[in-house]
C-alpha positions as CSV (number, residue, x, y, z in Angstrom):
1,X,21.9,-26.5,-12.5
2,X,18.6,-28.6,-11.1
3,X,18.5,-29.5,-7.0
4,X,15.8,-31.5,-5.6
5,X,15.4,-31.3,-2.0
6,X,13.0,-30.4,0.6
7,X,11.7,-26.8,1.5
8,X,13.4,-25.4,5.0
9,X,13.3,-22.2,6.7
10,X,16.7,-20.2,5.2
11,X,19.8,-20.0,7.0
12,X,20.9,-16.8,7.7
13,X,24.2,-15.0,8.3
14,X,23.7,-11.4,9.4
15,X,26.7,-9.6,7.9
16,X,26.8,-6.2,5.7
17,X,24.0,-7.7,3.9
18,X,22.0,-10.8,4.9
19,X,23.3,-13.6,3.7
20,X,20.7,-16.6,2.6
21,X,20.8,-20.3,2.7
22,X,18.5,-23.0,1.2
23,X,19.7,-26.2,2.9
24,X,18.7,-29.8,1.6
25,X,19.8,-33.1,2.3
26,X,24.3,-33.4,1.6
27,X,24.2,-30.3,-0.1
28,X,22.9,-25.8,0.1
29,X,22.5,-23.3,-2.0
30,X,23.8,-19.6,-1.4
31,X,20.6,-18.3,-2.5
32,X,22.1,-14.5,-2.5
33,X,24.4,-16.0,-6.1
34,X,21.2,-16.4,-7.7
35,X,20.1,-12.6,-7.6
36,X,19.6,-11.5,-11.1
37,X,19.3,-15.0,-12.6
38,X,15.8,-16.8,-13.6
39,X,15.1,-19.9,-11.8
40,X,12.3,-22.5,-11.8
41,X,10.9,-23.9,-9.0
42,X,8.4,-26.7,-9.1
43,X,6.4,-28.7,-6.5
44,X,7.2,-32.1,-7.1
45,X,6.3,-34.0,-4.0
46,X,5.8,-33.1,-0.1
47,X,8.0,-34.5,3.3
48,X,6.8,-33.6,6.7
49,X,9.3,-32.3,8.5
50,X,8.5,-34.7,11.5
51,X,7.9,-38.2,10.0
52,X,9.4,-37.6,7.0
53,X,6.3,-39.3,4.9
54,X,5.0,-37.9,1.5
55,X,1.5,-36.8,3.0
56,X,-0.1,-33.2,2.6
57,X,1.2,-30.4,4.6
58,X,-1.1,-28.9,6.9
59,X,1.0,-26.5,8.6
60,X,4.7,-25.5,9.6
61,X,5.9,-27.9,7.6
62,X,3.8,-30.5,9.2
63,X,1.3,-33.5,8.3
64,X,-2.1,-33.0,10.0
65,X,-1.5,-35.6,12.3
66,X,2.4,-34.9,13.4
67,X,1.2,-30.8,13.7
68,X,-2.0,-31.6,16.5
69,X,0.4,-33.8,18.0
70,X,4.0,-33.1,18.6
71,X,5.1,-30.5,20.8
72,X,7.1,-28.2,18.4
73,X,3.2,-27.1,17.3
74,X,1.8,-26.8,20.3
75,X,-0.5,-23.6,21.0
76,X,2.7,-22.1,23.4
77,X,5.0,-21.7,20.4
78,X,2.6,-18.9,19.0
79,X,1.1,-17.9,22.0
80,X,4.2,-17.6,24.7
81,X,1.9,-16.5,27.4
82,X,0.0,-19.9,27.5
83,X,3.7,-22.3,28.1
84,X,3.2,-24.1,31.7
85,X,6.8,-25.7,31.5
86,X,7.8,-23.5,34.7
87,X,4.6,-24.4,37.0
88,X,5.8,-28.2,35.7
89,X,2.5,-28.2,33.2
90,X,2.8,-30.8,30.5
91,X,0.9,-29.4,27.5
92,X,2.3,-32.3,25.0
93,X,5.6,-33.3,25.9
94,X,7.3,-31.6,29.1
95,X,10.9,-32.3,28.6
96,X,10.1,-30.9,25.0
97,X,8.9,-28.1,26.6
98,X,11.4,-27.2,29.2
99,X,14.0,-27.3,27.3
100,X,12.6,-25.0,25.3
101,X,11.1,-22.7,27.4
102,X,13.2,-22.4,30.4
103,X,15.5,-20.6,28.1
104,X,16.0,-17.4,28.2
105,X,14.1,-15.3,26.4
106,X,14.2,-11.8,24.8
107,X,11.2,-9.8,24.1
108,X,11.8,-7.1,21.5
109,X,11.1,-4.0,19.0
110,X,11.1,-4.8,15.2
111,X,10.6,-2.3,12.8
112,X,9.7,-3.8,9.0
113,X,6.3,-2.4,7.8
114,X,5.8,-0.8,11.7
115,X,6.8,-1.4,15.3
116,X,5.9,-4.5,16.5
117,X,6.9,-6.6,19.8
118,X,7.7,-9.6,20.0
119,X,9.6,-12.7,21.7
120,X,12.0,-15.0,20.6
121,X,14.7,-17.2,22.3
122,X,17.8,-15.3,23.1
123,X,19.7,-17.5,21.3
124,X,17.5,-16.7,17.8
125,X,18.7,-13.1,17.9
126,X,18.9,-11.8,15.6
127,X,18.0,-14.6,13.8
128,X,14.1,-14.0,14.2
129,X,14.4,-10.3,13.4
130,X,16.2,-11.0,10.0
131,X,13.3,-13.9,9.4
132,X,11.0,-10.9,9.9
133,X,12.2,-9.1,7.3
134,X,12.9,-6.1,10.0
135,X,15.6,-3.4,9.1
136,X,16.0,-2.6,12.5
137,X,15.5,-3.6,16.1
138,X,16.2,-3.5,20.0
139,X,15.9,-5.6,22.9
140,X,13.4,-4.7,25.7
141,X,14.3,-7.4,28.1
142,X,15.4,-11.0,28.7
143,X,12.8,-13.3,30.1
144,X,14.3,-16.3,32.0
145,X,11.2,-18.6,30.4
146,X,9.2,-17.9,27.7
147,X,6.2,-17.5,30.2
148,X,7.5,-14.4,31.3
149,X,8.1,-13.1,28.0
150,X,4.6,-14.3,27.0
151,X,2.8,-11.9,29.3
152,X,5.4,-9.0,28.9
153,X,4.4,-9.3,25.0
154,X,0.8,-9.6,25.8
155,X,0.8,-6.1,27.7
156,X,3.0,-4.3,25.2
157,X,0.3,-5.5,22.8
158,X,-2.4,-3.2,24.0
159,X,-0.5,-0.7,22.6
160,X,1.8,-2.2,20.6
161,X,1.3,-3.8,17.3
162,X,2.6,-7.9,17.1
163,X,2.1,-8.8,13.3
164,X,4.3,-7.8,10.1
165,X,2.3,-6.2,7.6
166,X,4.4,-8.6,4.9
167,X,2.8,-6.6,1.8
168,X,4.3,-3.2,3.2
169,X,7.6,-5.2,4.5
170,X,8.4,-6.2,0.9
171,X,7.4,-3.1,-0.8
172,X,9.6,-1.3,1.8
173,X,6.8,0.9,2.9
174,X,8.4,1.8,5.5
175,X,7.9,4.0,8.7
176,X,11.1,6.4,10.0
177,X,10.4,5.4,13.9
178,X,12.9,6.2,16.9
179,X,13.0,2.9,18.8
180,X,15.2,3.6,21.4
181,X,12.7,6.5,22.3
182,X,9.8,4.2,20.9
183,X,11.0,1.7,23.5
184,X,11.2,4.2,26.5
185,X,7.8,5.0,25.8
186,X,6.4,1.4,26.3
187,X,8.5,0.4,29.4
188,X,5.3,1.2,31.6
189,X,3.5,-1.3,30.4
190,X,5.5,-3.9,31.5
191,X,3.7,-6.4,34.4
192,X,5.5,-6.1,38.0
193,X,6.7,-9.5,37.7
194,X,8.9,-8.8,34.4
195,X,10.5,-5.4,35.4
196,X,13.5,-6.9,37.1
197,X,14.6,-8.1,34.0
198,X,14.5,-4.9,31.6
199,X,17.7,-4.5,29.8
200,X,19.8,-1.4,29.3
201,X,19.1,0.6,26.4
202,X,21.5,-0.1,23.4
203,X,21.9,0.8,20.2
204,X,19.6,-1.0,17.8
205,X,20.6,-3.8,15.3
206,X,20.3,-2.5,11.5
207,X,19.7,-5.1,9.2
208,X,20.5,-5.0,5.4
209,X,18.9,-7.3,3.0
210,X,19.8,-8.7,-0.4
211,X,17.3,-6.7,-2.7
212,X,17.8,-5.3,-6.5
213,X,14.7,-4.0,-6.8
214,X,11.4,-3.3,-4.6
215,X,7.7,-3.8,-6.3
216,X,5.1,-1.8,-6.0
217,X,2.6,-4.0,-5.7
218,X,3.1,-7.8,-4.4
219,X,1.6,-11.0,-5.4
220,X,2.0,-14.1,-3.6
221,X,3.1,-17.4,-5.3
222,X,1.3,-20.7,-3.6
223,X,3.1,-23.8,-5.1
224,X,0.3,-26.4,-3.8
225,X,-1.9,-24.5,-6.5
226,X,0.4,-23.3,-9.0
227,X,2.8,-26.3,-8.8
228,X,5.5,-24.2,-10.7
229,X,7.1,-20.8,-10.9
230,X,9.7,-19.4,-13.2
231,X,10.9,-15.8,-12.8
232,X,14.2,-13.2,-12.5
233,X,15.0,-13.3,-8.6
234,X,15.3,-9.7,-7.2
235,X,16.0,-9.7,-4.0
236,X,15.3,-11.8,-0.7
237,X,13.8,-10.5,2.5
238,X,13.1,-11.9,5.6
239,X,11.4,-15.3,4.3
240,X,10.6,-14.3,0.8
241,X,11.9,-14.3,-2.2
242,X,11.2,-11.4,-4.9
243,X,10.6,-11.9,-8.4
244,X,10.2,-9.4,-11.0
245,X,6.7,-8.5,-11.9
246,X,5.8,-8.2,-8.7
247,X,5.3,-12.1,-7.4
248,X,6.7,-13.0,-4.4
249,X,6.8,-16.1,-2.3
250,X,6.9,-17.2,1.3
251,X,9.7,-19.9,2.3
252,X,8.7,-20.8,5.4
253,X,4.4,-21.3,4.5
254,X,5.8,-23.4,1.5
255,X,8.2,-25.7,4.6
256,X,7.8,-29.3,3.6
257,X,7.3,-29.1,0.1
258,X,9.7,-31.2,-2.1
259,X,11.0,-29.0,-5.4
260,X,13.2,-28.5,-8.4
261,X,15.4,-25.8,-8.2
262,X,16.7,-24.9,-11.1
263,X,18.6,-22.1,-12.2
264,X,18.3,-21.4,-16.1
């Protein structure tokens, strides 16, 4: 089986184990069926994933030119605390930007290589945890704009970690953490103006991934240098896929690369 199509963040489905989605163009690919089986996958051309033309991708899936200029890249999308959409602030395109961030938001504990916060759009829970590759995780509070959430995760951060370690993630290095008590422990930190919207403590969400077999060590896979890659898939988690002998490689910094898939 060979599919060409172009390189998308996976669908999930968060049931007893994660289940994984490559979409392309009229046709997907239930990613979790090919654990166990070698597969090829080979750079074959590049589509931005906002003009659609065949030029180099700079970042997020974007050309150069479509990433310094549309307002899905803006500096607010990684940066919550800097979005303006609620003082009526256009950054690059303000009905882009409320609808996207007068939503409300939840910021959150993830545990995958170690407690991190973060924020996300209620509605991308507990999408954004899977894409984290986080076995676990708990709400802090909704937000009702991502401005509000953006300074609640900048104060957590002081004592609070806010990256993945992705090499420890996918090794499954991981640490035993409390975070219901972890979470009680960092509600002090939360400005004046967010405490009104802390949530009840709940149970956290536990999160199983599709994984054979853990490496020891990791390598990554970069397509625009290697151009091809054939290996046994061993397990998917949170954006990557595992290979044996240790390679793995990131979905999501390979977004807007055209490939062959195929299965072998």
């Amino acid at each position: 089986m060979t599919l060409t199509g172009t390189i998308r963040k996976m669908q999930t489905d968060l049931q007893e184990t994660v289940q994984y989605y490559m979409v392309f163009k009229g046709e997907f690919v239930h990613v979790n069926q090919l654990l166990g089986s070698t597969i090829t996958i080979s750079h074959v051309g590049n589509e931005c994933l906002n003009c659609g033309l065949d030029k180099k991708i700079w970042r997020q899936g974007y050309c150069y030119d479509c990433f310094n200029n549309i307002p899905q890249a803006g500096d607010w999308i990684m940066k919550p605390e800097l979005s303006r959409a609620h003082l009526d602030q256009e950054d690059r395109d303000l009905e882009y930007e409320k609808k996207v961030q007068l939503k409300p938001h939840i910021v959150y504990l993830a545990n995958s290589s170690n407690v991190k916060v973060g924020v996300t759009r209620k509605t991308q829970v507990p999408t954004r945890w899977i894409d984290q590759g986080a076995h676990e995780a708990v709400a802090i509070l909704e937000a009702p704009n991502r401005y509000i959430a953006g300074i609640t995760e900048v104060a957590l951060k002081s004592q609070v970690a806010d990256k993945t370690n992705w090499r420890k993630m996918l090794t499954h290095t991981v640490e035993d953490v409390d975070l219901l008590r972890f979470r009680e422990s960092v509600l002090h930190l939360i400005p004046k103006e967010a405490e009104e919207f802390i949530l009840p403590a709940t149970a956290e969400t536990h999160i199983c991934f599709p994984v054979q077999e853990y490496p020891k060590k990791v390598s990554s896979i970069n397509l625009a240098k290697a151009k091809t890659h054939t290996g046994k898939l061993v397990g998917i988690k949170g954006q990557y896929f595992i290979f044996d002998h240790g390679k793995v490689m990131n979905v999501r910094s390979h977004e807007g690369f055209v490939i062959d898939l195929q299965v072998n």
